[in-house]
py3Dmol code that shows the C-alpha trace and the ligand (Angstrom):
import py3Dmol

protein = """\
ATOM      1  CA  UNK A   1      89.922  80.984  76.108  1.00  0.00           C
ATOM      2  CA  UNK A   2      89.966  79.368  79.656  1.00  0.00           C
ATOM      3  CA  UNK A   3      86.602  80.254  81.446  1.00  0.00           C
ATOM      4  CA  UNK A   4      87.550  80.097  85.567  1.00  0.00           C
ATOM      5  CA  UNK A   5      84.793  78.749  87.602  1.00  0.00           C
ATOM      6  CA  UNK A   6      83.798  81.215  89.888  1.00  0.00           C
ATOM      7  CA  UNK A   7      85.415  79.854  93.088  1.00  0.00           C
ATOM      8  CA  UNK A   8      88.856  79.936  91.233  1.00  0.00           C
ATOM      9  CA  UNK A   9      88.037  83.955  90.072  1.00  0.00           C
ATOM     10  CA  UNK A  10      87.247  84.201  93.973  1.00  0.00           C
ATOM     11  CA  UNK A  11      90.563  82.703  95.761  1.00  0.00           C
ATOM     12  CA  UNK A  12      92.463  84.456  93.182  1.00  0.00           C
ATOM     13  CA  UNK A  13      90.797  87.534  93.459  1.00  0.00           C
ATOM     14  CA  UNK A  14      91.429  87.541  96.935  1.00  0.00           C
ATOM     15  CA  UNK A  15      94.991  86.141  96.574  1.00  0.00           C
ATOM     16  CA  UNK A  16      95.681  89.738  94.683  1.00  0.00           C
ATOM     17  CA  UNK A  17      93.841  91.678  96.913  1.00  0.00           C
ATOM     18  CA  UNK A  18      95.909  90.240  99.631  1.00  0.00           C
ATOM     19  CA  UNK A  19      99.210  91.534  98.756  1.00  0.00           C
ATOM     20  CA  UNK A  20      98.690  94.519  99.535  1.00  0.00           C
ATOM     21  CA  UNK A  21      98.934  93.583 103.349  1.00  0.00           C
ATOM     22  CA  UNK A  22      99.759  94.106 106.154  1.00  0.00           C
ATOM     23  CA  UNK A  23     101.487  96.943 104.870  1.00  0.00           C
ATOM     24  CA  UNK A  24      99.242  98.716 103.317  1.00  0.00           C
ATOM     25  CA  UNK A  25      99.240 102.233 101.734  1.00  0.00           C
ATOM     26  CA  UNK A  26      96.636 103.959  99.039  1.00  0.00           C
ATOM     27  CA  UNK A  27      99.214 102.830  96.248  1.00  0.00           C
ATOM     28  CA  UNK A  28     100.213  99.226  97.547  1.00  0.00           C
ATOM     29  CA  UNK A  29      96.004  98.940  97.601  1.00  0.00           C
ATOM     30  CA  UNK A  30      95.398 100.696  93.680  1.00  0.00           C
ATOM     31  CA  UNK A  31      98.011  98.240  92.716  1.00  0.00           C
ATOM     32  CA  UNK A  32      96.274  95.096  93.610  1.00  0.00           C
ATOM     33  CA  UNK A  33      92.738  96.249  93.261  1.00  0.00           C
ATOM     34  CA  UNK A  34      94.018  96.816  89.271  1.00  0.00           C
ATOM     35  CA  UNK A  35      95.390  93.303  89.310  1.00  0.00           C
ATOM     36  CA  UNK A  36      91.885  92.124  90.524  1.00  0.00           C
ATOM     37  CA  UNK A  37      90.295  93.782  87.644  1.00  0.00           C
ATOM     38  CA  UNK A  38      92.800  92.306  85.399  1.00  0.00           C
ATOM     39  CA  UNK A  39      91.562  89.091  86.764  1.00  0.00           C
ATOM     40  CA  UNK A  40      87.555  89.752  86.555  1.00  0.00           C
ATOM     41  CA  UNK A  41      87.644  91.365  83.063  1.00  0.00           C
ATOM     42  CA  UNK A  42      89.661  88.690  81.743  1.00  0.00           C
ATOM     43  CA  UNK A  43      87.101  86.064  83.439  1.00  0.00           C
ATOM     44  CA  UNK A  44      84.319  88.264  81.474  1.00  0.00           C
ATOM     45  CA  UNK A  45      85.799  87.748  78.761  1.00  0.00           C
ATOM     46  CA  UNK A  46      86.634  83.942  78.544  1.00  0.00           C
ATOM     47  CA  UNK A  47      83.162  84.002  79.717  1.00  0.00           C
ATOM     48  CA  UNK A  48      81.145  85.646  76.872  1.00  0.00           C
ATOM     49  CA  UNK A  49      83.476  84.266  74.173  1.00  0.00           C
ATOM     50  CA  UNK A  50      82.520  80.649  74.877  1.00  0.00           C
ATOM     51  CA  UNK A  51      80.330  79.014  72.139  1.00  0.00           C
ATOM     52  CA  UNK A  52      77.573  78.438  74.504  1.00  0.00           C
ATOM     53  CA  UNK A  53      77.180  81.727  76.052  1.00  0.00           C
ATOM     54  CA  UNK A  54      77.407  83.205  72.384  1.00  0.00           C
ATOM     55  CA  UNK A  55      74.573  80.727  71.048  1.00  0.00           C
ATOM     56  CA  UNK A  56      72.157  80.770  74.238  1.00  0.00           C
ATOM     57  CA  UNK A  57      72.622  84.674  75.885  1.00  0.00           C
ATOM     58  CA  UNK A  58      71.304  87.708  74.078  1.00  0.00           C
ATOM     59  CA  UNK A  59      73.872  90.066  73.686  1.00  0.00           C
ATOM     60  CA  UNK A  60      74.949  92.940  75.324  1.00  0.00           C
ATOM     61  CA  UNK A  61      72.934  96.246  74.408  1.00  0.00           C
ATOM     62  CA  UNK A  62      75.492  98.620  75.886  1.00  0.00           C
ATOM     63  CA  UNK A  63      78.081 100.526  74.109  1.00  0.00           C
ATOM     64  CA  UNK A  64      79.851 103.617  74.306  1.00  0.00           C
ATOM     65  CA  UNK A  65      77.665 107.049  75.265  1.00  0.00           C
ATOM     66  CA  UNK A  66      74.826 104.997  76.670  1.00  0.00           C
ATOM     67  CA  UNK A  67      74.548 106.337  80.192  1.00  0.00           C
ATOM     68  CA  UNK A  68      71.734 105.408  81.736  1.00  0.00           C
ATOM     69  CA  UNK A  69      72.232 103.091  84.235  1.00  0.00           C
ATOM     70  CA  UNK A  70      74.683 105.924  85.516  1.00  0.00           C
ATOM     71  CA  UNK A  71      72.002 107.590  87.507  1.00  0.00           C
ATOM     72  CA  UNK A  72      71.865 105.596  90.577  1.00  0.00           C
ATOM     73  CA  UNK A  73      73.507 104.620  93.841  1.00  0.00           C
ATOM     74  CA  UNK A  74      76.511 102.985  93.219  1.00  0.00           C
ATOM     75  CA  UNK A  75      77.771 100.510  95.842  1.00  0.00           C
ATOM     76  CA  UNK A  76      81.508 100.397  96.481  1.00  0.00           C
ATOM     77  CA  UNK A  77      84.385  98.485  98.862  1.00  0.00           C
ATOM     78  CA  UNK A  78      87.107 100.477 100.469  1.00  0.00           C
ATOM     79  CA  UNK A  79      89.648  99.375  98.250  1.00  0.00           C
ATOM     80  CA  UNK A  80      87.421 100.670  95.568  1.00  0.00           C
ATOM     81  CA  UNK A  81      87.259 104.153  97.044  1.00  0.00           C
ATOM     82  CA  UNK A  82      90.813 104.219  97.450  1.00  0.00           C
ATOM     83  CA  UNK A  83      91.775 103.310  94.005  1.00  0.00           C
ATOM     84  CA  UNK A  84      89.575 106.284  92.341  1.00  0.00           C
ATOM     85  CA  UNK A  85      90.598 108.759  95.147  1.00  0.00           C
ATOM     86  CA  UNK A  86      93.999 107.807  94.161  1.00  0.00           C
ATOM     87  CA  UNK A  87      93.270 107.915  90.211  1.00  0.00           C
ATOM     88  CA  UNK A  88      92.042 111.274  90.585  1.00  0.00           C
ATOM     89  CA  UNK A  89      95.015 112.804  92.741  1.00  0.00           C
ATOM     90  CA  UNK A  90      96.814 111.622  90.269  1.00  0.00           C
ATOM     91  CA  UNK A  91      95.554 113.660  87.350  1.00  0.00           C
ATOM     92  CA  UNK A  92      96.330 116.836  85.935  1.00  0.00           C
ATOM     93  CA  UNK A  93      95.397 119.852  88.546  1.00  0.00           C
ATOM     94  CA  UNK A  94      92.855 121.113  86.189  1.00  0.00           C
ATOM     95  CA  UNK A  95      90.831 117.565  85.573  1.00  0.00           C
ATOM     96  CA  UNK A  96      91.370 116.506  89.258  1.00  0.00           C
ATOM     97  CA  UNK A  97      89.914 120.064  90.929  1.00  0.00           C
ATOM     98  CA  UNK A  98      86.912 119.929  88.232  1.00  0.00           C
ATOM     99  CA  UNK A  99      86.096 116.273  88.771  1.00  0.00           C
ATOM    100  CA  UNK A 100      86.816 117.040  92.353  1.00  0.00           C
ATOM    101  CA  UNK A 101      83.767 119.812  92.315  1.00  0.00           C
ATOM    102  CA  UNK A 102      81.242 117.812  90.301  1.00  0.00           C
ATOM    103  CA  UNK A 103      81.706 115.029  93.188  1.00  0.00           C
ATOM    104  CA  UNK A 104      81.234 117.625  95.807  1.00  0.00           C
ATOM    105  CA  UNK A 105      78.223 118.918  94.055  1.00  0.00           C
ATOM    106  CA  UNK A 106      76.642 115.878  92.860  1.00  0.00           C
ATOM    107  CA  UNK A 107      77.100 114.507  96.883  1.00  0.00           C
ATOM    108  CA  UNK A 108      75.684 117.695  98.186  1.00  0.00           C
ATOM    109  CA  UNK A 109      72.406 117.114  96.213  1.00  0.00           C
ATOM    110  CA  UNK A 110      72.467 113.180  97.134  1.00  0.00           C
ATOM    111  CA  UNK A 111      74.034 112.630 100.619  1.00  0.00           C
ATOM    112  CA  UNK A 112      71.977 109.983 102.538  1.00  0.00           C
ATOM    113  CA  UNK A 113      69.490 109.787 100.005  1.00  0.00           C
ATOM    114  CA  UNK A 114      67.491 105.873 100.006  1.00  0.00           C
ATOM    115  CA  UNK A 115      68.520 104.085  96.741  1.00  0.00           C
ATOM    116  CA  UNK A 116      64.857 104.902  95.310  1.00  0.00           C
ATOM    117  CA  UNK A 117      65.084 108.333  96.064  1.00  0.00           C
ATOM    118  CA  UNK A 118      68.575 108.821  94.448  1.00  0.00           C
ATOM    119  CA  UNK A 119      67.060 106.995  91.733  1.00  0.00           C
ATOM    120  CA  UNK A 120      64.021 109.061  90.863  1.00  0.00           C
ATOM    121  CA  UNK A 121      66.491 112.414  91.488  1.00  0.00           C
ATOM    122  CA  UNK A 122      67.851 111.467  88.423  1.00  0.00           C
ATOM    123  CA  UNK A 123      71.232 112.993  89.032  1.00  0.00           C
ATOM    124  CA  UNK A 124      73.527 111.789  86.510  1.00  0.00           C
ATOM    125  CA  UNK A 125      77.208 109.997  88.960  1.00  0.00           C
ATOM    126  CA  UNK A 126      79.642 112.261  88.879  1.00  0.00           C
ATOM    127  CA  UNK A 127      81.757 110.403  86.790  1.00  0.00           C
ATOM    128  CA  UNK A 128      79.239 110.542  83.616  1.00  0.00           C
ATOM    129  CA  UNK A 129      80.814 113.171  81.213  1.00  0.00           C
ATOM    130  CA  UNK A 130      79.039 113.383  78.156  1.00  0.00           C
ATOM    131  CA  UNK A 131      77.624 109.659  78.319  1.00  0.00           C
ATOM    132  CA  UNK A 132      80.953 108.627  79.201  1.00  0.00           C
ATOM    133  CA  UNK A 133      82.594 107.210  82.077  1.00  0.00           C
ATOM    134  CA  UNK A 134      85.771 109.486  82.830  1.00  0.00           C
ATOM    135  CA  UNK A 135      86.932 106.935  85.356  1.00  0.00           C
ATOM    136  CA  UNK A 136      86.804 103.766  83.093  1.00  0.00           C
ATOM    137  CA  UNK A 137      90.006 102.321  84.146  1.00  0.00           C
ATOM    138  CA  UNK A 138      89.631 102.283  87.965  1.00  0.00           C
ATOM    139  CA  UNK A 139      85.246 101.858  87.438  1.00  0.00           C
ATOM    140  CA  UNK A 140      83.622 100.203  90.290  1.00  0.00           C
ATOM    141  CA  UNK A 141      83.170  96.241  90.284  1.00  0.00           C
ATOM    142  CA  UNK A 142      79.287  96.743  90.215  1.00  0.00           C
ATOM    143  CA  UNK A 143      79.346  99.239  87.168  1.00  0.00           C
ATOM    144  CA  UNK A 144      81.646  96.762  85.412  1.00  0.00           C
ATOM    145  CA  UNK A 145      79.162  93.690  86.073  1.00  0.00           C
ATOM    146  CA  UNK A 146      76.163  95.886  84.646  1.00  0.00           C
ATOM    147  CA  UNK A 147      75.334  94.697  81.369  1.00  0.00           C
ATOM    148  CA  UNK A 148      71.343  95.111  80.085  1.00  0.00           C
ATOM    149  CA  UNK A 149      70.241  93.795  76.729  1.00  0.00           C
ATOM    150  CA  UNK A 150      68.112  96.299  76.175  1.00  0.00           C
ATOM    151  CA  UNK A 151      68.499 100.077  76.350  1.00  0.00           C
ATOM    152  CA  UNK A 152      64.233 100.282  76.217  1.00  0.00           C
ATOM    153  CA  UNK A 153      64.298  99.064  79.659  1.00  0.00           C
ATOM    154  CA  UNK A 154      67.266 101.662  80.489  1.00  0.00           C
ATOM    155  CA  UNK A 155      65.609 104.292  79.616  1.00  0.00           C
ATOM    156  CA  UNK A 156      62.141 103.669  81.047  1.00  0.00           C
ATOM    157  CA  UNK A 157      64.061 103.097  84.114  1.00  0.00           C
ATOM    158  CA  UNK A 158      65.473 106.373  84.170  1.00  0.00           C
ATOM    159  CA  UNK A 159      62.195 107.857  83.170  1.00  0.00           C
ATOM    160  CA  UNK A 160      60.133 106.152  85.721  1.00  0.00           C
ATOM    161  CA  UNK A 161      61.607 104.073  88.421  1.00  0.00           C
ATOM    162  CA  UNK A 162      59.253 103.432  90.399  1.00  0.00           C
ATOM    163  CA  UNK A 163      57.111 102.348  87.273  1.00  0.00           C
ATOM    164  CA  UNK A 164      59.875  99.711  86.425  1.00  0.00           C
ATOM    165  CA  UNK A 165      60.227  98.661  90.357  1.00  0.00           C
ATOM    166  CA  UNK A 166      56.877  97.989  90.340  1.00  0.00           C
ATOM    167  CA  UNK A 167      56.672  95.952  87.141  1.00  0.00           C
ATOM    168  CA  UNK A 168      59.557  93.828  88.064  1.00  0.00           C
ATOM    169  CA  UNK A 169      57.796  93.058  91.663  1.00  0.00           C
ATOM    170  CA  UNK A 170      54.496  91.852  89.595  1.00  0.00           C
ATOM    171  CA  UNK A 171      56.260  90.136  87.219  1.00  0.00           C
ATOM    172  CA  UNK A 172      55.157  92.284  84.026  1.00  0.00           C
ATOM    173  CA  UNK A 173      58.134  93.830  82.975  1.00  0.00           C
ATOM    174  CA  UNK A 174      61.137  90.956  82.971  1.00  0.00           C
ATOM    175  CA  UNK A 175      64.669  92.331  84.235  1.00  0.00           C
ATOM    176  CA  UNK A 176      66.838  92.766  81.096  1.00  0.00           C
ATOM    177  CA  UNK A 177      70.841  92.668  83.345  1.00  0.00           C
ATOM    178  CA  UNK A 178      72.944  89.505  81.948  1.00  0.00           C
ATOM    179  CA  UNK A 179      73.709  87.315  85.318  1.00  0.00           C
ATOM    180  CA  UNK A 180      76.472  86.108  83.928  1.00  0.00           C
ATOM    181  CA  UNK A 181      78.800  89.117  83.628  1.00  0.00           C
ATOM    182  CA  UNK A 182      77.145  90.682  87.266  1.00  0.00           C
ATOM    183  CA  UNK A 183      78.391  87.077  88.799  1.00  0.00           C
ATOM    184  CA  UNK A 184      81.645  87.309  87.960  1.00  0.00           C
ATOM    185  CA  UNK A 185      82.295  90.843  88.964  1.00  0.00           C
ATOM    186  CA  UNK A 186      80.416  89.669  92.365  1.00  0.00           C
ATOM    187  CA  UNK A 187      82.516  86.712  93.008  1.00  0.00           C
ATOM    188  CA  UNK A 188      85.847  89.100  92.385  1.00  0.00           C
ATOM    189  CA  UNK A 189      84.113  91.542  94.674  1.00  0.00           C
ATOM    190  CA  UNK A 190      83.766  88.794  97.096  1.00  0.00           C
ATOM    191  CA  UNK A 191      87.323  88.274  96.998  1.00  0.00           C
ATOM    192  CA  UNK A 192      88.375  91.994  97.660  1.00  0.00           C
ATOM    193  CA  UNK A 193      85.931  91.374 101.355  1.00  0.00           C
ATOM    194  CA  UNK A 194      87.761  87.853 101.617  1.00  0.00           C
ATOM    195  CA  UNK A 195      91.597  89.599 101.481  1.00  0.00           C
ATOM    196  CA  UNK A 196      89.683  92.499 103.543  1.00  0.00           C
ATOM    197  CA  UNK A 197      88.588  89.774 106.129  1.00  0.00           C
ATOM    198  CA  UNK A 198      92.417  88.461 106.295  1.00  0.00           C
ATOM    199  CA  UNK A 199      93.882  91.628 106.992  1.00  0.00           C
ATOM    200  CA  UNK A 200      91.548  92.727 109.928  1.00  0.00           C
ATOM    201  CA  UNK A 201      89.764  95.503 107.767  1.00  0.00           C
ATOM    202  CA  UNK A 202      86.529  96.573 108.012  1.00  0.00           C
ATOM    203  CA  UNK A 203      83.917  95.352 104.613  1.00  0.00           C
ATOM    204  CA  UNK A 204      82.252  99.312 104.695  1.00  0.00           C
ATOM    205  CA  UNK A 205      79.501  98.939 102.136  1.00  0.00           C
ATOM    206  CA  UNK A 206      80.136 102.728 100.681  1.00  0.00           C
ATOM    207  CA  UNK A 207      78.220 105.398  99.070  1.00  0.00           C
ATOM    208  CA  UNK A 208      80.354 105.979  95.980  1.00  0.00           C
ATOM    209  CA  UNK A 209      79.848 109.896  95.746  1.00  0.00           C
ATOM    210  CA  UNK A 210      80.395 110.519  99.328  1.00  0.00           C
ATOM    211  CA  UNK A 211      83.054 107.893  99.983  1.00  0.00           C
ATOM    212  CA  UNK A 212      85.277 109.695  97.334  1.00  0.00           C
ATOM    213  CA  UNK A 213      84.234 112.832  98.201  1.00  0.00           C
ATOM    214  CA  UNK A 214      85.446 112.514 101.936  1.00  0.00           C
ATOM    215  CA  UNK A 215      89.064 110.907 100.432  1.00  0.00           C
ATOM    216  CA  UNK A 216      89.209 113.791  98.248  1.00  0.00           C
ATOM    217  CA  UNK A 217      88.625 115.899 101.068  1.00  0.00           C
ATOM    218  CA  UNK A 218      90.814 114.608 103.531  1.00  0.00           C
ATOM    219  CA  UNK A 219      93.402 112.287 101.758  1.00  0.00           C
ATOM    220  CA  UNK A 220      94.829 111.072 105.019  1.00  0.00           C
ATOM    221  CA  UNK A 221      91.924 109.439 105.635  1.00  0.00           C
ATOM    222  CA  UNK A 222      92.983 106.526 102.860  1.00  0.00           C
ATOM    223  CA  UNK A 223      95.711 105.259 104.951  1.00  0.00           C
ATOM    224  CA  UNK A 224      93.404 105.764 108.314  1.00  0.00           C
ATOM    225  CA  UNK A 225      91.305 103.395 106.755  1.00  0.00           C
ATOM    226  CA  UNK A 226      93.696 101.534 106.292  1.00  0.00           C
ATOM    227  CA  UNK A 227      95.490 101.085 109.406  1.00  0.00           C
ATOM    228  CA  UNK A 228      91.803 100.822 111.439  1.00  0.00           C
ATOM    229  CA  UNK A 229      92.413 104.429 112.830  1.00  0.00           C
ATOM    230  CA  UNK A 230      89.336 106.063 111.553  1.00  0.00           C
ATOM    231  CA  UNK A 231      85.998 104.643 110.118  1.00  0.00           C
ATOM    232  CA  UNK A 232      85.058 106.150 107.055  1.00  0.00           C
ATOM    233  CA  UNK A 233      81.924 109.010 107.883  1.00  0.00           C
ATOM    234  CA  UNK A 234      78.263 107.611 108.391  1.00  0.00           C
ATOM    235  CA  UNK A 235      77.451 109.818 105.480  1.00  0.00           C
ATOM    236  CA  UNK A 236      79.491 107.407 103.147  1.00  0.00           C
ATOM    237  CA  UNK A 237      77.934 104.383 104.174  1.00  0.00           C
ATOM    238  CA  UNK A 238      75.387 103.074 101.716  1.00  0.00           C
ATOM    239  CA  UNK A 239      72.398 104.898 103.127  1.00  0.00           C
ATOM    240  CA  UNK A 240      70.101 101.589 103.003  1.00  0.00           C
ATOM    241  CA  UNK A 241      72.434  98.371 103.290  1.00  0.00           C
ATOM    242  CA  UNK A 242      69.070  96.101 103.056  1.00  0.00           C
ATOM    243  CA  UNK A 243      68.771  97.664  99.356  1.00  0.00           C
ATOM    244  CA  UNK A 244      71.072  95.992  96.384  1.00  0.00           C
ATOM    245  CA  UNK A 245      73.814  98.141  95.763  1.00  0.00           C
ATOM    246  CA  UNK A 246      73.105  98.823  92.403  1.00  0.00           C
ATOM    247  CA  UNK A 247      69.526  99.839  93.264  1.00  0.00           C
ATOM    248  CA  UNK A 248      65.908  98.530  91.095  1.00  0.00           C
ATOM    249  CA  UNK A 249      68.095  96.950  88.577  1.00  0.00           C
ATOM    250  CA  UNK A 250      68.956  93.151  90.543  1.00  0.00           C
TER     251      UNK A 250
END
"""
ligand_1 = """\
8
SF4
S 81.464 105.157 87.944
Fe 81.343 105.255 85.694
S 80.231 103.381 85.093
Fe 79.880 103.676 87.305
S 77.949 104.843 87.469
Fe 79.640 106.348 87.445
S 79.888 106.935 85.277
Fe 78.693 105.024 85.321
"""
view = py3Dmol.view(width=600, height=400)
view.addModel(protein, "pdb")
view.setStyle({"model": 0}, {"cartoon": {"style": "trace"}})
view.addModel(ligand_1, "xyz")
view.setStyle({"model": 1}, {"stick": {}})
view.zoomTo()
view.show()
């Protein structure tokens, strides 16, 4: 399978992103943000299925009903937002109004919180239902590029952050993420702020809970985005830009 460099995953990335401008709506935006995941997972996978990332990388610890990386900030784009606001409206009343309230609830416990403190809280993301991600499909770039190689380090992290924090700033405990997979999610990410850039739209770095939360709350608020009418709340900006989006783990 063809492996793109990253540059190529970029332009083309951004070349998906981009169609949905000028005229953009929530759906025209969902539509190409799922043809830019099309794009990166295939890239992941060309990726890890080359002989010489098989025979030099340790694999991949993380499978299915392993959460625990899913306790943490998560950093997301506007288009991002969008696309799970929209995957959510779009589900049956029951599932929507119940994932609906565990965002409001999880948000109201974690609103403006610093990346540490969210992480020691230990709130599970809203999206975690019984070690599960219920929004697989439309998941964030950054959960997507998350890939440890060993679930030890996982869980200490969840037990004790700050532990883990500071073993990683004295060098005793060695980071366990793959750089390969969170590169090419990056470099598609990059593309989503390139076609972003193009169109004249603002690059928010958003809060994941409370960016959703506020499109779930006020739907018009997607195409306001959009069209540069309204900025999305303070309270759904990444609390501390300076911090990595996905927290202690980079
Ligand atoms: S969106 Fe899904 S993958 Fe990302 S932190 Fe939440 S549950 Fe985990």
């Amino acid at each position: 399978m063809f492996a793109p460099t990253s540059g190529f995953l970029l332009d083309n990335a951004a070349r998906a992103m981009a169609a949905a401008f000028p005229k953009a709506t929530p759906e025209r935006v969902a539509a190409a943000l799922d043809q830019v995941f099309v794009l990166a997972d295939q890239s992941w996978e060309a990726t890890r299925s080359t002989v010489s990332f098989r025979s030099n990388i340790a694999a991949s610890a993380c499978k299915a009903g392993c959460g625990w990386c899913c306790h943490q900030q998560v950093g997301v784009s506007v288009p991002e937002a969008i696309r799970i606001a929209v995957h959510i409206r779009a589900l049956p009343s029951a599932e929507a109004s119940a994932m609906a309230e565990r965002v409001r609830g999880l948000d109201d416990q974690t609103n403006g919180l610093a990346t540490s403190r969210r992480a020691a809280g230990k709130q599970p993301c809203a999206f975690l239902v019984e070690g599960a991600c219920s929004i697989y499909t439309v998941r964030p770039l950054r959960c997507r590029g998350l890939h440890s190689t060993d679930m030890s380090f996982c869980v200490a992290s969840f037990n004790d952050p700050d532990s883990v924090k500071a073993g990683l700033e004295l060098g005793t405990i060695r980071p366990v993420f793959l750089g390969a997979p969170q590169h090419v999610y990056d470099q598609a990410l990059n593309g989503v702020l390139k076609a972003l850039h193009f169109a004249g739209i603002a690059d928010y770095g958003l809060e994941l809970t409370a960016a959703v939360r506020e499109l779930l709350d006020q739907p018009k608020r997607m195409a306001a985005w959009l069209k540069q009418r309204a900025a999305p709340k303070s309270a759904a900006l990444v609390p501390d830009p300076g911090a990595d989006l996905r927290g202690q783990f980079k």
